[in-house]
C-alpha angles and dihedrals in degrees: 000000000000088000109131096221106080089219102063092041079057095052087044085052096050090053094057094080085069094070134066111287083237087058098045105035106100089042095058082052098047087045096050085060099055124138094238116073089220097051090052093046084058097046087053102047087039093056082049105066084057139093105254114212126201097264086051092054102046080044081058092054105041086058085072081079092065102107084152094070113031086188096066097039076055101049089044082055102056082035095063091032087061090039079072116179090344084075094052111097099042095051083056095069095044089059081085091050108133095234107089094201091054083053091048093051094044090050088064090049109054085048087055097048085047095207101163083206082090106051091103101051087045085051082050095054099053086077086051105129087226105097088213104047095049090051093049086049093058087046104058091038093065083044079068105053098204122150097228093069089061105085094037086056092053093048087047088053085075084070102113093223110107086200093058096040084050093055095038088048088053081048088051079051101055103041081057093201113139110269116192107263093235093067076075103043096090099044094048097091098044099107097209087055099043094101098038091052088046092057092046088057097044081054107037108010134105146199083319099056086065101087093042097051084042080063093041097056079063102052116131095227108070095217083066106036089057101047089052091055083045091053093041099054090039091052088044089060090055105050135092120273094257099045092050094052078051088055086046098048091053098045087068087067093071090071112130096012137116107258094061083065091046093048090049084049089063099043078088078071115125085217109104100186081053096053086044093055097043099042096051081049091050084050096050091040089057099194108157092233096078088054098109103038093051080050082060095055103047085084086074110087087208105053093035097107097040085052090044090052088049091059082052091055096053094034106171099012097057097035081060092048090055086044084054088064102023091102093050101043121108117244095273085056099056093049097062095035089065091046098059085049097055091050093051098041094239101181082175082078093058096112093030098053085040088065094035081071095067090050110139085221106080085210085059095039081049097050097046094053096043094046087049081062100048088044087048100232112168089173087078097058108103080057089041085055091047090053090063085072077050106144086216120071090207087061105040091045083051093053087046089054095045089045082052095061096038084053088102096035104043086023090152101042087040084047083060097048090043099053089040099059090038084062090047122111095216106095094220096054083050090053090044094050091059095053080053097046095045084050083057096044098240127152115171095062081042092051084053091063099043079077090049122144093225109076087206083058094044096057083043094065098038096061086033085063094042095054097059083061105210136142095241087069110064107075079059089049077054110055092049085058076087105041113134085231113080096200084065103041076058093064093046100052099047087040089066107057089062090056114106116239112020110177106157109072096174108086085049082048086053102053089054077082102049121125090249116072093203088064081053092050090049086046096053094043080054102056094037082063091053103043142182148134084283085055096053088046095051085050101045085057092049097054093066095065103014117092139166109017103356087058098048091055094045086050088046092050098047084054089048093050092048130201141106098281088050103049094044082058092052089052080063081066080065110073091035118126095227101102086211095041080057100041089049087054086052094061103041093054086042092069082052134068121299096246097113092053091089104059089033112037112080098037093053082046087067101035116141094242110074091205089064090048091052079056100044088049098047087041089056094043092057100041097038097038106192089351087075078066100091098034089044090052094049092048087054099064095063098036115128109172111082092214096051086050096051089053094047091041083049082054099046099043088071095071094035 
């Protein structure tokens, strides 16, 4: 243990565990304060795979002392932490060590380990005379999170020390459980305890809280001031409907003054959860002057749809700010300019967006066409048109899509486009004339292209067809069940199952039998739309071939048709060899009675796939409740697999 070279201290360290506890103690210690980390790592692991007696653990403990080596405080730390509950009772007794900075230590880790065993003698310490102990104690009670700790910690707040109200206010935080809102009232105009208070009301408050936070968002020191928009909008998540639209109707008052400024200053903050907040209040405050700010953070993907609900807010008055430096604007800029205005219907964009088309930039040119479809203005169509010969696919598919919504509005002129590309020789002009001709709602050009020579245009048209979902369309669904393409077989198979009407089975009985099983899976998925006792024979016969995928979704479509006949086919998924056939089963018969747990259970319990015995466990305990207690402990015992035993001990842990 005293050898210079690191390596050969580790290996010393690793043969300890061979001799008596009584033999090797004090060099575990020794070794847990070296001077190498790895060497302590190893003290420390090592120490663990043994059995630890009384007079190891209090040694543990008396190592906290060591101010002299941080390294092996800091090793008797992680020692006890792994200890876990085993350690309790004994660090219990050291929180009246008389050293204040042991009882400081052993009050972390007691919050760490979490053991609410030690909620009363924590309760106990934050009347400790040490500043820093009580304060740890309020800490780690609210690391635990349990709800006994929460009157103490009100009555604690009495306390006049702002340091340990801080810390037992972060503790109210944490627990989370509703405190009265005049247990704050005195504490609300101490500057020094403004944010934690407002933390404690984002967290705990209710209705009351409101007037306060409104205050808060105006407060002259920024910390403040954004802990109070946090709280507010945390507090706002968490109210009742009414009283939300309450919170919303007052946030539009704070129009034209300072703090809007002040708020648009902080959105530079690194603090993401902060930008967020203040960025979703700014929305819902809608004063123009946050226009191009909130611009700016559209580009986060995150923050988009709360900027988007500000420009509604602000409707008129912010669409005109973005016109004032749309001229200006880059290209990126543009983009997402237009965008805005296409999500809030802006007609006043119409010449703006015609000559955005002719933009040399293809994001611009997308945005533009696309943003024409969402405003509805038919007036753009003959550019729209141009914009399907488009060099770039992001803006042809984006002209298809705007010539899709116009379809009702600019029905004629779109009629024309639609016939023209389906006579087209090019295959992608075909394709794009059956998604215009579904928007019209019109089957017999559609039927002509079911007999295409394109595949891609064939399956076009079939879900095209599908999704007009009527009944004239089936005998075409039908014909493509025997097209030489799968993809479209596909389509045809799940399009089926959304037309109205179906009598004839048989073809979708059929196509359980087709070389792809992906055509089986659609057919199954079909039939299990349509229903009936013809559908449940057809599966049962299926099961007894059919495995993978196809398996799972015939198991998945017997749960979504229901019954008796149906659930006692899904138990044959069972005793499949297939690890995720039986885990599937699992889950279906999980959302039914328990009745199949006692010819299944424990045999699923020790099936050869872990992952199957991490499903069987989870499904007993939410069918049997308290009852899984006995089979999951037995199972327990011979349990190998570590993963297999966290999930069973997390069961178990909620009845214990």
């Amino acid at each position: 243990m005293n050898e210079p070279d690191e390596e050969m201290r580790r290996q010393a360290v690793i043969s300890l565990s061979r001799y008596p506890l009584g033999n090797s103690r004090e060099l575990f210690f020794m070794a847990m304060g070296d001077v190498s980390w790895r060497v302590r790592k190893e003290a420390v692991n090592a120490l663990l795979t043994v059995s630890l007696d009384d007079a190891t653990l209090d040694g543990l403990i008396g190592l906290l002392a060591s101010s002299d080596n941080a390294g092996l405080r800091n090793s008797a730390v992680e020692a006890l932490e792994r200890l876990e509950s085993r350690g309790v009772p004994m660090l219990l007794e050291h929180l009246k060590d008389p050293d204040h900075d042991v009882r400081k230590f052993v009050a972390d880790i007691l919050g760490n380990i979490g053991d609410r065993s030690s909620i009363p003698a924590l309760v106990e310490s934050l009347r400790d005379p040490d500043a820093n102990v009580s304060a740890a104690a309020a800490e780690n009670l609210g690391k635990i999170g349990d709800s006994r700790a929460v009157a103490p910690l009100i009555e604690a707040l009495g306390k006049n020390d702002v340091w340990f109200r801080y810390s037992v206010l972060g503790a109210l935080a944490k627990i989370g459980d509703p405190v009265p809102f005049a247990v704050f009232t005195p504490l609300i105009n101490d500057a020094l305890l403004k944010r934690p208070v407002f933390e404690c009301l984002g967290a705990l408050g209710d209705r009351e809280a409101v007037p306060v936070l409104l205050e808060g968002i105006q407060d002259p020191v920024r910390s403040v001031r954004e802990a109070a928009v946090c709280a507010l909008l945390r507090l706002r998540a968490r109210l009742p409907a009414v009283y939300t639209r309450e919170v919303d109707d007052l946030l539009p008052g704070f129009k034209g003054k300072p703090c809007v400024e002040q708020l648009i200053d902080s959105l530079n903050t690194a603090e993401s959860q902060v930008k967020e907040a203040i960025v979703g209040l700014l929305a819902l405050i809608g004063d123009e002057r946050a226009a191009l700010p909130l611009l700016e953070w559209c580009r986060d993907e995150q923050l988009r749809r709360m900027c988007l609900n500000g420009f509604r807010s602000m409707g008129e008055r912010g669409m005109k700010a973005l016109l004032s430096v749309f001229s200006g604007a880059d290209h990126e800029e543009k983009a997402f300019i237009i965008h805005i205005w296409g999500e809030m219907s802006f007609g006043g964009a119409e010449s703006y967006l015609g000559e955005a088309m002719l933009s040399s930039n293809f994001a611009v040119r997308r945005s533009a066409v696309l943003a024409a479809g969402k405003i509805g203005l038919v007036g753009l169509l003959d550019q729209i048109a141009q914009l399907l010969d488009d060099s770039d696919p992001d803006v042809r598919e984006g002209a298809v899509g705007a010539l899709v919504r116009l379809a009702s509005t600019g029905r004629e002129k779109v009629s024309a486009i639609a016939r023209k590309l389906a006579a087209s020789p090019s295959p992608d002009a075909r394709r794009d004339a059956a998604r215009l001709l579904a928007a019209l709602g019109e089957p017999e050009p559609l039927a002509l292209l079911v007999k295409d020579e394109s595949a891609v245009v064939r399956r076009s048209a079939v879900t095209a067809l599908a999704g007009l979902g009527v009944p004239e369309c089936a005998g075409n669904l039908i014909m493509a069940l025997v097209d030489e393409d799968p993809d479209v077989r596909i389509a045809a198979a799940a399009g089926l199952g959304d037309v109205p009407g179906v009598k004839d089975l048989q073809p979708l009985i059929f196509s359980l039998d087709d070389e792809d099983p992906w055509v089986r899976c659609a057919a199954l998925k079909s039939l299990g739309k349509i229903g009936g006792e013809g559908v449940l024979d057809a599966i049962e016969a299926l099961l007894e071939k059919a495995d993978g995928v196809v398996l799972i979704t015939a198991l998945e479509t017997l749960a979504g048709l229901g019954g008796d006949r149906a659930l006692a086919m899904v138990r044959k998924g069972l005793v499949s060899g297939d690890e995720e056939v039986v885990k599937s089963a699992i889950d279906i018969l999980s959302r039914s009675d328990s009745g199949w747990i006692g010819e299944y259970g424990d045999m699923l319990l020790r099936h050869p796939h872990w992952d199957v015995r991490c499903a069987m466990a989870r499904a007993m305990a939410h069918l049997l409740g308290d009852g899984a207690a006995v089979p999951l402990r037995k199972a327990l015992e011979t349990e190998q697999d570590e993963l297999v035993r966290g999930e069973i001990r997390d069961l178990l842990g909620r009845w214990s």
